[in-house]
C-alpha positions in Angstrom: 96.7 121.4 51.4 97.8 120.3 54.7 98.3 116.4 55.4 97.2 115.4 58.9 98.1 111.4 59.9 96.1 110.6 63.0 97.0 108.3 65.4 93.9 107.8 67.8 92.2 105.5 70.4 89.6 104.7 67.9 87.3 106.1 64.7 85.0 108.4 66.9 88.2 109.7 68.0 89.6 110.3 64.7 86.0 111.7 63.4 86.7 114.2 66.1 89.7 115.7 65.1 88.9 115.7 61.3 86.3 118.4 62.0 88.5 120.2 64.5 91.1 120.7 61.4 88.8 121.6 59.7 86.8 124.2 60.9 90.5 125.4 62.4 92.3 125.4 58.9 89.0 125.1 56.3 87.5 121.7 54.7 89.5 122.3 51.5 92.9 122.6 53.1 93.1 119.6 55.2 93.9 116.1 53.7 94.0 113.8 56.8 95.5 110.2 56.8 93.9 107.4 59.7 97.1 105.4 60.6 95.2 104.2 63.5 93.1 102.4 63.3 92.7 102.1 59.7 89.3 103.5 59.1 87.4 104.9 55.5 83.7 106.2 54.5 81.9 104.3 52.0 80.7 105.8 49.2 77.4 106.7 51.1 79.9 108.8 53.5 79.1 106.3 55.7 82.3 105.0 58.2 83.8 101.9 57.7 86.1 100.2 60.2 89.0 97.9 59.6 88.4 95.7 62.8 91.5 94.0 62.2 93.2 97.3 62.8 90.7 98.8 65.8 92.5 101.2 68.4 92.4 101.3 71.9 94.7 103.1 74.1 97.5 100.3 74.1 97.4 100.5 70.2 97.8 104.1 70.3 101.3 103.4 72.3 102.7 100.3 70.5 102.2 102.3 67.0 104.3 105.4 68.7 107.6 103.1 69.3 106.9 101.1 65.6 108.5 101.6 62.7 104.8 102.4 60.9 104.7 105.9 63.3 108.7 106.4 62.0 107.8 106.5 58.1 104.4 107.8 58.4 106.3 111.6 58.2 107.4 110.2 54.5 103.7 110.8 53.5 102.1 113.5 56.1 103.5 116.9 56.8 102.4 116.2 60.5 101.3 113.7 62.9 98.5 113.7 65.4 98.4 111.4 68.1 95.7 111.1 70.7 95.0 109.5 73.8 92.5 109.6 77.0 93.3 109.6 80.1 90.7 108.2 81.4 92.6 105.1 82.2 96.0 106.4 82.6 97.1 104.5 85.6 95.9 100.8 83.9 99.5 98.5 84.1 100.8 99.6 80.8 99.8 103.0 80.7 101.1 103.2 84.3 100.3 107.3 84.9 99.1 108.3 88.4 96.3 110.7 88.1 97.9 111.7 91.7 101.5 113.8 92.7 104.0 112.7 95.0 101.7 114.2 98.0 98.4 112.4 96.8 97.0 115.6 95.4 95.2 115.2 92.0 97.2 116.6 89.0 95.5 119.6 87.1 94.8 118.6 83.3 97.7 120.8 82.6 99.8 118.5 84.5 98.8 115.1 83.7 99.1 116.0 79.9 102.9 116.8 80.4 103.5 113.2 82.5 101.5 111.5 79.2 103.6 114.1 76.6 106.8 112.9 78.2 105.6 109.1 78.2 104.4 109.1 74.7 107.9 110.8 73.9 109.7 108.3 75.5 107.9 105.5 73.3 109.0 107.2 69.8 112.6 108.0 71.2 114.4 110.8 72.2 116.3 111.4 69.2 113.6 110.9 66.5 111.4 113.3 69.0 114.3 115.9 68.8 114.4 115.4 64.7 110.4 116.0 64.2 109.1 117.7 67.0 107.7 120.5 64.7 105.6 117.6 62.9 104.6 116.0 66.1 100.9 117.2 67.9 100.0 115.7 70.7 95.7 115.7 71.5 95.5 114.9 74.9 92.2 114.4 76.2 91.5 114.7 79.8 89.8 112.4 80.6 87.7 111.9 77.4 87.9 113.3 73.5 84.1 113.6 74.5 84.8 116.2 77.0 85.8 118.2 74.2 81.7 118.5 72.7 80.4 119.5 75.8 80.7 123.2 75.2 78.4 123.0 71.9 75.4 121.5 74.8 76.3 123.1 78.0 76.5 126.9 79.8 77.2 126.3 82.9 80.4 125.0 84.6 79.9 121.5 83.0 81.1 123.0 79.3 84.3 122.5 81.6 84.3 118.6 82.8 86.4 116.0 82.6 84.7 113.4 84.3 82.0 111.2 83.2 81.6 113.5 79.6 80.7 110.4 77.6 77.2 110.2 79.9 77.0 114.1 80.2 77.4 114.0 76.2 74.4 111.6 75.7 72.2 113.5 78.2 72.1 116.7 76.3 72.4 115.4 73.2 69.2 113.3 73.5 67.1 116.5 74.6 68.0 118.6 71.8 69.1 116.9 68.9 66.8 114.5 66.5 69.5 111.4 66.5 70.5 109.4 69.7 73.5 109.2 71.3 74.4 105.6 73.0 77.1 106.5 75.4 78.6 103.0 75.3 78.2 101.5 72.3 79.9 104.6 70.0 78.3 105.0 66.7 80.8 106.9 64.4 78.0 108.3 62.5 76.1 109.8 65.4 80.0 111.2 66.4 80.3 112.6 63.1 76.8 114.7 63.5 77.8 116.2 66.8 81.2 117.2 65.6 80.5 118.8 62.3 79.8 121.8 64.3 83.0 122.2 65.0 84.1 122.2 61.1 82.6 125.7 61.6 85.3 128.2 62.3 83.4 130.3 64.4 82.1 127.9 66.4 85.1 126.2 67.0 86.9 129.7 67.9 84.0 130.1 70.1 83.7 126.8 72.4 87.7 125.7 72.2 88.6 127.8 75.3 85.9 126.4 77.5 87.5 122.5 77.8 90.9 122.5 79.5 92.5 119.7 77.3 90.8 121.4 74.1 92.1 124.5 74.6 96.1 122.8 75.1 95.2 121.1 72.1 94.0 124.2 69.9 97.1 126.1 71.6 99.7 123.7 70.6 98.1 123.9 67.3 98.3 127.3 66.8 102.0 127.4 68.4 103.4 124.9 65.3 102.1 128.3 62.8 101.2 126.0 60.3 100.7 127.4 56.7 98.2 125.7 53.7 100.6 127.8 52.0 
């Protein structure tokens, strides 16, 4: 069994990724650890959230200099860390969506300017030590511009603009359960994701979201073995 420890904006986030791994590597051979935020099901399956420990993008770059994200790799074989970049050029986050000639950057580009800053925050040196144990989930703009391709066809399977409200509008035509795009209900999350926990599925839709498909490529680049 493979041990995942997720660093993430927040639990929909994490949710997310858990059925990714899943449907990439199988249920049974992925054991994932929520380092942040803190987060656990109740015995219902139900999510619970440790508010005191809640994520937001800031958390998810003060735990990547701390010494929490430095012994984390005594417990998991790899670490995950995930950020939007929705907000990227917030004071603090301080990436321009823009290059030196004002052009907007392709999602290939702004997720090497937030690779390098996020690598700059855990150091150089300890980079260089566990860069094989170190995955970075990028999500341009949104983590929920990654379930688009289980609702759309057309060419907004491939957005990364306003996904949250795009989500919500398909998923509120076809599916029995509603989808606030707002207020995030982790449960609702979970039963939009879970298709991904299918292999096939996953296999089928990853390619059609730019930031997805980085994220399934560097994945697959590490050649990680349950073995």
């Amino acid at each position: 069994m493979i041990t995942f420890g997720l660093i993430s904006e927040g639990t929909t986030d994490q949710i997310i990724l858990e059925d990714i791994l899943s449907g990439y590597f199988g249920e049974d051979e992925v054991n994932v650890n929520n380092l942040q935020p803190k987060t656990s099901k109740d015995k219902l399956g139900n999510w619970k959230i440790n508010t005191d420990k809640f994520g937001n993008w800031l958390n998810v770059l003060n735990y990547c200099e701390s010494d929490s994200f430095r012994k984390a790799f005594q417990s998991n074989d790899y670490i995950i860390i995930q950020i939007d970049t929705d907000v990227s050029e917030e004071q603090g986050y301080n990436i321009s969506k823009l290059d030196e000639n004002g052009n907007l950057l392709s999602p290939e580009e702004l997720i090497v300017k937030v690779q390098e800053k996020l690598i700059n925050l855990i150091g150089h040196e300890f980079y260089t030590k566990y860069s094989e144990k170190i995955i970075f989930a990028i999500s341009v703009h949104s983590i929920e511009c990654w379930l688009l391709p289980l609702y759309y066809q057309d060419q907004r399977k491939s957005a990364i603009v306003n996904c949250s409200s795009k989500l919500a509008q398909e998923v509120n035509k076809k599916e029995k359960f509603y989808l606030d795009s707002k207020n995030k209900d982790s449960n609702v999350y979970g039963k939009i994701s879970y298709k991904y926990t299918k292999r096939k599925t996953l296999l089928k839709y990853y390619p059609e979201n730019p930031s997805f498909k980085i994220f399934i490529e560097e994945l697959q680049s590490k050649n990680i073995s349950s073995n």
